[in-house]
N, C-alpha and C positions, 0 to 999 in steps of 0.2 A: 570469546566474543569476536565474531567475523565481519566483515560488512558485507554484502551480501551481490552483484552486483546487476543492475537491472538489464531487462530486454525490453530495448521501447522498438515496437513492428507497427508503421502507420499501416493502418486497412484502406482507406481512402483517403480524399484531404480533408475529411472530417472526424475521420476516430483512427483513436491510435491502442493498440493491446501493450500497456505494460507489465514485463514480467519479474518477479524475482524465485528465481529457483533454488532447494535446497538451503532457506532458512531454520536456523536451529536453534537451542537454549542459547538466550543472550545475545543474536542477533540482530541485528538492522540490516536494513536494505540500503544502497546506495539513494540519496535523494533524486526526483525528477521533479520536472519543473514543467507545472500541470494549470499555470495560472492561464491559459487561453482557452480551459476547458469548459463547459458551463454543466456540464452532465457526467456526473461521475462515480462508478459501482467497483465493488471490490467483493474476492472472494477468495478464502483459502481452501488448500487441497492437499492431503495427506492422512494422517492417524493425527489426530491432537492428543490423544492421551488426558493430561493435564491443561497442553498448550493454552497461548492466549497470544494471538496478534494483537497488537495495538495501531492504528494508525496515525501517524504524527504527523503535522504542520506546519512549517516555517514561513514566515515571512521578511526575515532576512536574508537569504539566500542559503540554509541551513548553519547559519551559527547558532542559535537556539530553536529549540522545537518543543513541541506541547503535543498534548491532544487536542481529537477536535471538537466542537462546539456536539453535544449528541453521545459522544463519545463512542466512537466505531472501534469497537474489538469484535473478533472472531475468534469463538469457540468451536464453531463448526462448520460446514458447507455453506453456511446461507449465505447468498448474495445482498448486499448492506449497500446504499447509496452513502453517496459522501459529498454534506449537502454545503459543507463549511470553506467556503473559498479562499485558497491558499496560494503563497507562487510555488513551494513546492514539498510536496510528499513523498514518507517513508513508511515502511512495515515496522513495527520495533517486537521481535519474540520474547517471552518472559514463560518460565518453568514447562521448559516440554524438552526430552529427550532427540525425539526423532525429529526428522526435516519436513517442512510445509514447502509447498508452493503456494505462492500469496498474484493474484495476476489483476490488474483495472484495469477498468474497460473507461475510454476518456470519451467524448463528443463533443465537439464544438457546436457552438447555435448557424443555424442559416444565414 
């Protein structure tokens, strides 16, 4: 089990591309702290095989974490919004062999 650890690339001074590359069996990603975001999409990229991302939520500054309200996992490509506002999120991988990329997309409001 690795942590994983992220790329945050602001696009403008309204959206920012988080990435975590090369997540695997028993994984998590490094937390980000995504609480000024109001619009917020995720997608993984790879073979999942079995895989399952999870996405997780803290509102302590990652001492505990949960899922979130909807429950966003990723089995496959689809693009999933992440409607549960947190101050900061993580990937968490559970029974997959091979590596994902997991990347959100963040937006701020006007």
């Amino acid at each position: 089990m690795a942590v994983i650890d992220a790329t945050v690339v602001p696009q403008d001074d309204k959206t920012v591309i988080i990435t975590w590359t090369g997540i695997g069996n028993a994984d998590t990603g490094t937390p980000v702290n995504v609480a000024r975001f109001e619009g917020l999409s995720v997608q993984a990229a790879g073979t999942f095989a079995s895989g399952t991302v999870t996405m997780e939520g803290s509102n302590d500054g990652g001492s505990n974490y949960g899922a979130l309200d909807g429950g966003v996992t990723l089995t496959d490509e689809t693009v999933k919004a992440i409607t549960t506002p947190s101050q900061v999120l993580r990937p968490n991988m559970s029974a997959h062999a091979a590596t994902l990329t997991v990347t959100v997309i963040g937006r701020m409001s006007a």
